[in-house]
NUDOLUM-69140 format. One record per residue (C-alpha): residue number from 1; x, y, z. Coordinates in Angstrom, 2 decimals. Layout:
<recs>
NUM;X;Y;Z
...
</recs>
This chain:
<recs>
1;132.44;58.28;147.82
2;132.92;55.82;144.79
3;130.45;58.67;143.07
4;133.03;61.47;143.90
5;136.26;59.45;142.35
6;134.47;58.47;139.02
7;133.51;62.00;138.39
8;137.26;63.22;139.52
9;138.46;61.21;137.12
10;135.79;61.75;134.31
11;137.19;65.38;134.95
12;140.88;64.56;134.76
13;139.99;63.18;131.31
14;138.18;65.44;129.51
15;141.04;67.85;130.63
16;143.32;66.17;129.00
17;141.98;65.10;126.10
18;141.55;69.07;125.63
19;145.20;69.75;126.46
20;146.46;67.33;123.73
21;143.82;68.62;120.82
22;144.85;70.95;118.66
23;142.92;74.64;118.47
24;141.07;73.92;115.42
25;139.52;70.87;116.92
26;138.80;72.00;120.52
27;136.82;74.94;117.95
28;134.64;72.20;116.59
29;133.62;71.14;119.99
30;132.68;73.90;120.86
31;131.18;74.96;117.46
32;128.92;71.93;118.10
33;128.32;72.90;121.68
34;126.73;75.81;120.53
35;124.65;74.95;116.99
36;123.02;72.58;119.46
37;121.99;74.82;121.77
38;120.92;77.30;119.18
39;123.43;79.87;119.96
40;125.37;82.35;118.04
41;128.58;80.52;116.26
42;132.03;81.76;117.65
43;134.20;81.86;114.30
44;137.93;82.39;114.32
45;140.19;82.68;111.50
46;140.66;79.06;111.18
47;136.75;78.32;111.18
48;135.20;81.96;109.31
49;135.28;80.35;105.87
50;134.14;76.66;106.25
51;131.22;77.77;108.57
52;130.03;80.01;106.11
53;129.86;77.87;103.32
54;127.29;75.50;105.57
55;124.07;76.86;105.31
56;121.85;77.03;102.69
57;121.71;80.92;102.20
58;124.27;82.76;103.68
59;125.57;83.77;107.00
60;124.76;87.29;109.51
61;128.12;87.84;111.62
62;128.56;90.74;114.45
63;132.01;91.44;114.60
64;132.27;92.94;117.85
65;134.64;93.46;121.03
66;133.96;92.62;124.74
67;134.26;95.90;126.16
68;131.48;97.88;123.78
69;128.79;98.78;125.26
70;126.47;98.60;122.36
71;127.90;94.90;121.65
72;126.56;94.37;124.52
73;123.24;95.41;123.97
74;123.14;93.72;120.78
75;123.77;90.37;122.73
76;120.13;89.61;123.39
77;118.98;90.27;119.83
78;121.65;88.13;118.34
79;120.71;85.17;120.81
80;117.22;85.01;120.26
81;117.76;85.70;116.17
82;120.29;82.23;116.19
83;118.08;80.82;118.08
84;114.97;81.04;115.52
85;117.58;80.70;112.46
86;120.65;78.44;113.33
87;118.38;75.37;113.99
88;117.19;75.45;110.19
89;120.06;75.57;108.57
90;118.94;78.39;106.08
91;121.35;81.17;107.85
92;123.52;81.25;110.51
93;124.02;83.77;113.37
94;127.54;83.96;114.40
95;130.11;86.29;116.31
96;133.43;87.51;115.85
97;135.66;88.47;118.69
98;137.99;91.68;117.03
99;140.06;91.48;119.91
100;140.85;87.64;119.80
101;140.56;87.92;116.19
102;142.67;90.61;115.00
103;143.64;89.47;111.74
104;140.05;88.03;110.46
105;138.36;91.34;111.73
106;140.94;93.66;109.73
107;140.66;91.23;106.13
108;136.99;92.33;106.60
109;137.34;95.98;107.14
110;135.94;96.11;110.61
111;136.47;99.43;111.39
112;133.84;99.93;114.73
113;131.96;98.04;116.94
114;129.61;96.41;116.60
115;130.03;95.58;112.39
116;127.43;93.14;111.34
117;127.67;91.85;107.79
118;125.76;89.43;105.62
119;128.36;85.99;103.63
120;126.05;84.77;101.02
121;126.82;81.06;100.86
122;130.26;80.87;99.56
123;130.94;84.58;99.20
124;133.97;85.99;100.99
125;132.86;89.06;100.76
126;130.07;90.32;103.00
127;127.16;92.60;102.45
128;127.42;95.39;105.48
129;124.09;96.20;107.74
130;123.77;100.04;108.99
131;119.80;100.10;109.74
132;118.37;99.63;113.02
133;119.63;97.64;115.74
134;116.13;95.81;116.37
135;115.41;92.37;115.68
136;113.10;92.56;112.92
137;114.94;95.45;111.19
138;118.28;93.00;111.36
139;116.51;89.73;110.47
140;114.53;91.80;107.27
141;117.92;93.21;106.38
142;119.08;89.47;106.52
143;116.04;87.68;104.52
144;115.99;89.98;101.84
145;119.44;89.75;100.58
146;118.70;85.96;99.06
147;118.59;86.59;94.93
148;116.65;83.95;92.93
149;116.64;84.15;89.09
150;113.82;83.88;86.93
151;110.51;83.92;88.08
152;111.00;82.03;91.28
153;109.78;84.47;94.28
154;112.38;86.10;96.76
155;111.92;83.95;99.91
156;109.78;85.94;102.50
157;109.70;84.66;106.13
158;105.89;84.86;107.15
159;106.67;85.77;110.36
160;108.28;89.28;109.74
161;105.66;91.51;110.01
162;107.23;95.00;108.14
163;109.63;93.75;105.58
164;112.90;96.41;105.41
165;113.54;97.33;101.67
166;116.88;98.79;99.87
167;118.64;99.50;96.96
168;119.50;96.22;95.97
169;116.07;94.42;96.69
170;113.42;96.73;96.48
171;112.52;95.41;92.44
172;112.32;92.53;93.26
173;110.66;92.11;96.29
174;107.66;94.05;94.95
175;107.92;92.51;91.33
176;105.27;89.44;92.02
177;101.94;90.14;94.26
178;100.71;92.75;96.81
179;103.06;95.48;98.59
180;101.74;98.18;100.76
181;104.89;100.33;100.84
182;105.94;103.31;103.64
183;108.16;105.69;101.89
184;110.02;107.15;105.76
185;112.85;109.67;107.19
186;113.77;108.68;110.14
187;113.75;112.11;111.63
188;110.07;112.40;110.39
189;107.54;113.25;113.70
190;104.70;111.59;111.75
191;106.28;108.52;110.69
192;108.22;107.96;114.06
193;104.00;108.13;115.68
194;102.81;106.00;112.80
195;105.57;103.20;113.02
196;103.81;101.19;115.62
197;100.24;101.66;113.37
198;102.63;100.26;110.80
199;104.03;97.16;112.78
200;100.20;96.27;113.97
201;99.27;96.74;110.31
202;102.06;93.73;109.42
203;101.09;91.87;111.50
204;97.25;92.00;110.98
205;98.33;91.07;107.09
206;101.02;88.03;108.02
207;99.27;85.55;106.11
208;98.05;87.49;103.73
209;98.51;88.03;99.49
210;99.96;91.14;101.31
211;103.25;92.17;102.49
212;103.76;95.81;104.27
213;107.50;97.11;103.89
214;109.08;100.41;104.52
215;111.96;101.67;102.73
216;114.29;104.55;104.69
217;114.59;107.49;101.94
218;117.88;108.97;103.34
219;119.63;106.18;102.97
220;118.48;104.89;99.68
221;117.05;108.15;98.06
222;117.32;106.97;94.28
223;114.46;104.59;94.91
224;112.43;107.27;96.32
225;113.08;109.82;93.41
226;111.96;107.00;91.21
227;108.80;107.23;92.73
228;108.48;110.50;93.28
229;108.34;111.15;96.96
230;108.26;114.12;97.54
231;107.18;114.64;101.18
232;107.13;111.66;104.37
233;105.56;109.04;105.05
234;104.48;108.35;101.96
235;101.99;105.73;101.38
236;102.25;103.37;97.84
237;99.93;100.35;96.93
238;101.82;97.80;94.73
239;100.86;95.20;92.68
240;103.53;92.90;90.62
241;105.78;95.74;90.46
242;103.10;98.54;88.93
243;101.88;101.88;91.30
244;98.16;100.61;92.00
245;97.47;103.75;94.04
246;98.65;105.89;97.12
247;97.06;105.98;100.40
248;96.21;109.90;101.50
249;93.62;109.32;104.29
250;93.76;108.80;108.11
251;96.39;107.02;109.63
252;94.46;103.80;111.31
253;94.39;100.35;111.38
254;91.07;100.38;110.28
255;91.64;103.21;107.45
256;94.43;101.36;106.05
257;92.69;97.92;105.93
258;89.80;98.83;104.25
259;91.75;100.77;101.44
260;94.51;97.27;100.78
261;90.91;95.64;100.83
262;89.11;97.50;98.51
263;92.42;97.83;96.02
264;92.93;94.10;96.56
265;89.76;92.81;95.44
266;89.60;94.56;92.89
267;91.04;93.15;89.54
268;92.81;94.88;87.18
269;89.73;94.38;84.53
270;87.47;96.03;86.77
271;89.57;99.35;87.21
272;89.46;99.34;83.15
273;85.65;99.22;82.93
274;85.36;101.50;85.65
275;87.77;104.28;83.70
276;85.80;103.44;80.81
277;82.23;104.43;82.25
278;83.75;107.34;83.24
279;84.56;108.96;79.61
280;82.39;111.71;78.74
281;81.30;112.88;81.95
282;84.02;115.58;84.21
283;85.50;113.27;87.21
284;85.63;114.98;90.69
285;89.25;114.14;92.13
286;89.61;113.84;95.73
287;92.15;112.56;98.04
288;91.84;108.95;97.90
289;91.72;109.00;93.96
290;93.73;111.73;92.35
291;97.06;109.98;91.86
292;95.73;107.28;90.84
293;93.90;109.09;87.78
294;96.67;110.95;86.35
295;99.18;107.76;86.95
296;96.11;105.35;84.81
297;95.75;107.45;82.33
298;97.93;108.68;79.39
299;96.51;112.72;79.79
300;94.23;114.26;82.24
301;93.22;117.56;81.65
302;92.34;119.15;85.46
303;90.86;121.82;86.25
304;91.69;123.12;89.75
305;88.49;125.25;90.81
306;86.54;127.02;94.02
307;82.76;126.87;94.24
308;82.18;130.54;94.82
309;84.63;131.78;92.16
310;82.32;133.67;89.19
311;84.77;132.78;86.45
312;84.72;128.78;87.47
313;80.84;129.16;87.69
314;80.72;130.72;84.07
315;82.62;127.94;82.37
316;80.81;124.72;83.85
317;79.19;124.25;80.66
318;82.08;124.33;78.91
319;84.00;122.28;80.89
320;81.49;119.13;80.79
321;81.01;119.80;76.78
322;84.47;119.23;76.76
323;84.26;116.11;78.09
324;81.49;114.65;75.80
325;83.71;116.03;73.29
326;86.34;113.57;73.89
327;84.23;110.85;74.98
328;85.19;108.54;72.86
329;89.18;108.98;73.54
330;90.71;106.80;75.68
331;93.74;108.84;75.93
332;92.19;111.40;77.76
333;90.40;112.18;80.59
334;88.66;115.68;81.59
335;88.57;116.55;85.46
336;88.47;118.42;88.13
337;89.49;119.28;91.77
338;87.29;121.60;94.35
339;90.39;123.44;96.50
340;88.01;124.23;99.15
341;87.21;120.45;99.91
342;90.97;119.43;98.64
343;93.62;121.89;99.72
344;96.20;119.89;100.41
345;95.93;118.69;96.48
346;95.95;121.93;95.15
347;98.05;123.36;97.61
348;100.64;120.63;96.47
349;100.68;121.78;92.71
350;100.71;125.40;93.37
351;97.56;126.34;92.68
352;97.09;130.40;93.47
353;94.37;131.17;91.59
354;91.17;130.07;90.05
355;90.20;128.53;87.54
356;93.84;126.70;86.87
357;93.91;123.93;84.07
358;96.97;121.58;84.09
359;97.27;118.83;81.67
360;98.92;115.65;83.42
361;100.66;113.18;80.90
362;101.23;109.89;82.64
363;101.41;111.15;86.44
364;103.23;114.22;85.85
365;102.71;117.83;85.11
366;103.22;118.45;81.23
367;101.45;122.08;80.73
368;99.11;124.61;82.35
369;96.46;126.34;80.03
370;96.17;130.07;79.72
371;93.85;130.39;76.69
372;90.31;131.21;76.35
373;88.05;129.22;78.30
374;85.22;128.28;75.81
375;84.84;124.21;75.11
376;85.98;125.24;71.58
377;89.53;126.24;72.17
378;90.36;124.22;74.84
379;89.71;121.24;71.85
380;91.63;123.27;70.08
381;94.76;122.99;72.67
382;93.62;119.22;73.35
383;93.72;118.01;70.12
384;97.22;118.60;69.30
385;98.78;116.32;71.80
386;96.18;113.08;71.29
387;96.97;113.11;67.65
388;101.04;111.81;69.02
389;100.99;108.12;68.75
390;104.13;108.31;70.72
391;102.58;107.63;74.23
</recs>
C-alpha cells in the first residue's frame, strides 16, 4: 500500500513538473531520452539548428509524415542506422514530423514524403538523397559526403561493404589506393543478377587495400562519359585515381578475386618492364588485356584479323617485321586481335571485314589504315605520327 502512494505521487510530480516547463525544454528531455537509447532525434523548429551543429560531421534527417506508407517502411532502416551512428557522435539520425512541423519542413523545400537530406556540421543547407531506400545505399550516401582537404583520406566506414559513388565524391574517393568500380543502370538485367555477386564481393574485401563501389550512370552520367562507358555493368580497376584495367571475364566471386589479386600485387614498375619485353614482338589482345594496352600506351597499331582469311595469312610477315621495326619505340606498340576467339572485341569497334588496322592513341580510336599492306608502307604511315612530341 505505502508502495502504491509513493509511486502516485512520484507520478503527480513528474506531471507537473512537465506542465510548468516550457516546449523547448520538455524537447530536451526527450531529445536526451532518445540519444540514450540510440534512437532517431525528433527535431522541431526550435531544436533543427542547434542539434545539427552537435556532431562531428554532419547530420541525415527524414522529413516525413505519419500517414505515408513508405515513411513507414523507412522506420526500421532509420532505427537501426541511429542506432549504429548516434552513439558516436560522428552523425546523427534524426526525424522531422511535416505535419507537426509545417514551417521547418517548407524552409527546407520538403516537397514529398519521405525527404531525407544530409546538414554538414553547421550548414543550413542540406544535401538531398534520391538513391535507394536500403540501409547501406543510405548510410554510403551519408559517409561519403564528408570533404577533407589536402591529402588527408575521405573517411571510409570499414563496415560498408559496396561504397555508393556520385558526382560530387567520386574523385576523391578513388584518388588514394585500390577501387574496383561497377559502372550500373538500374534497369540493367545483368547488373540487377550481379548485384548480390557484388555485395559478397565487398564484403569478402572489407579489410582490405580494396574498396568495391558502384556508381548509378543515369543519375550521374557525366562521370560515366568521362570514362567512357559505353555499355552496363561495366567493370573498372582503380588505383590512386588512374584506370589500372577493366574486368571483361565471368561474373564470380572467384573470377573477380583473382583478377583485384593479380592487378593488386602487381606494382606499377612491374607493368613497365613487362610492356617493355614486349617491344618488337606482335602482342595477341584478348579480353582480359585489350583495354588495358591501348589505355598504357601512347599508340597501338591493331590489327583486327581471322585465322582462315588468305589476305591476313599473306601479311604475317609483314606484320611482325613491323614490329621489330619499331622495337626500339616506346611510343608504340604493334598488335593484334583474332575475331574468331574475340568477337565481342571486334564486334565492339565495328570490325566487318578482314584484315582491319586501327591505330589507338591513348585508349581511343585515332585512324583506320587503308594502304598497302607491305611492312614498308605501313612505316611509312607509322612514322609520321611518332615523330609529334606532343603526346
Amino acid at each position: 500500500m505505502i508502495y502504491k502512494n509513493f509511486l502516485s505521487i512520484f507520478l503527480l510530480i513528474f506531471i507537473i513538473v512537465l506542465a510548468n516547463a516550457d516546449d523547448e525544454d520538455v524537447a530536451s528531455v526527450f531529445d536526451e531520452i532518445e540519444i540514450s537509447n540510440e534512437k532517431p532525434l525528433k527535431l522541431t523548429q526550435q531544436t533543427f539548428l542547434d542539434t545539427i551543429s552537435q556532431p562531428e560531421i554532419g547530420t541525415l534527417v527524414m522529413f516525413y509524415a505519419p500517414w505515408c506508407g513508405h515513411c513507414k517502411r523507412m522506420v526500421n532502416v532509420w532505427n537501426q542506422l541511429s542506432k549504429k551512428h548516434n552513439k558516436r557522435k560522428k552523425y546523427y539520425i534524426a526525424k522531422v514530423d511535416c505535419i507537426e512541423q509545417t514551417e521547418l519542413c517548407s524552409d527546407k523545400d520538403v516537397l514529398a514524403y519521405p525527404t531525407f537530406q544530409f546538414f554538414k556540421n553547421g550548414n543550413r543547407d542540406g544535401i538531398s538523397y534520391d538513391g535507394e531506400r536500403s540501409q547501406e545505399s543510405i548510410e554510403a550516401f551519408m559517409l561519403n559526403q564528408i570533404e577533407l582537404p589536402g591529402n588527408i583520406e575521405t573517411e571510409v566506414d570499414d563496415e560498408i561493404p559496396v561504397h555508393e559513388l556520385d558526382d560530387n565524391n567520386f574523385e576523391n574517393f578513388v584518388s588514394r589506393g585500390f577501387h574496383f568500380v561497377k559502372f550500373f543502370a538500374p534497369w540493367c538485367g545483368h547488373c540487377k543478377m550481379m548485384a548480390p555477386i557484388w555485395e559478397e564481393l565487398g564484403k569478402k574485401y572489407l579489410n582490405s587495400n580494396v574498396k568495391i563501389s558502384k556508381i548509378d550512370c543515369t543519375k550521374y552520367g557525366i562521370i560515366c562519359q568521362n570514362y567512357n562507358i559505353k555499355g552496363y555493368p561495366s567493370l573498372i580497376l582503380f588505383e590512386n585515381g588512374k584506370v589500372i584495367d577493366s574486368y571483361i571475364g565471368k561474373r564470380t566471386i572467384s573470377d573477380f578475386s583473382a583478377f583485384i589479386d593479380s592487378q593488386v600485387q602487381n606494382p606499377e614498375k612491374e607493368k613497365q618492364d613487362e610492356a617493355s619485353a614486349l617491344r618488337g614482338k606482335v602482342v595477341e589482345l584478348t579480353n582480359e588485356n585489350f583495354k588495358s594496352s591501348i589505355d598504357m600506351n601512347s599508340y597501338v597499331f591493331v590489327k583486327f584479323f581471322a585465322p582462315w582469311c588468305g589476305h591476313c595469312q599473306a601479311m604475317v610477315q609483314d606484320w611482325e617485321n613491323l614490329a621489330v621495326n619499331f622495337a626500339d619505340k616506346e611510343k608504340i606498340l604493334i598488335a593484334d586481335v583474332d575475331c574468331t576467339k574475340y568477337s565481342d572485341i571486334c564486334s565492339s569497334h565495328g570490325i566487318q571485314g578482314y584484315p582491319t588496322m586501327i591505330l589507338f592513341k591513348k585508349g581511343h580510336k585515332l585512324t583506320e589504315y587503308s594502304g598497302r599492306r607491305d611492312a614498308e608502307s605501313l612505316v611509312e604511315f607509322l612514322t609520321p605520327y611518332l615523330e609529334h612530341d606532343d603526346l
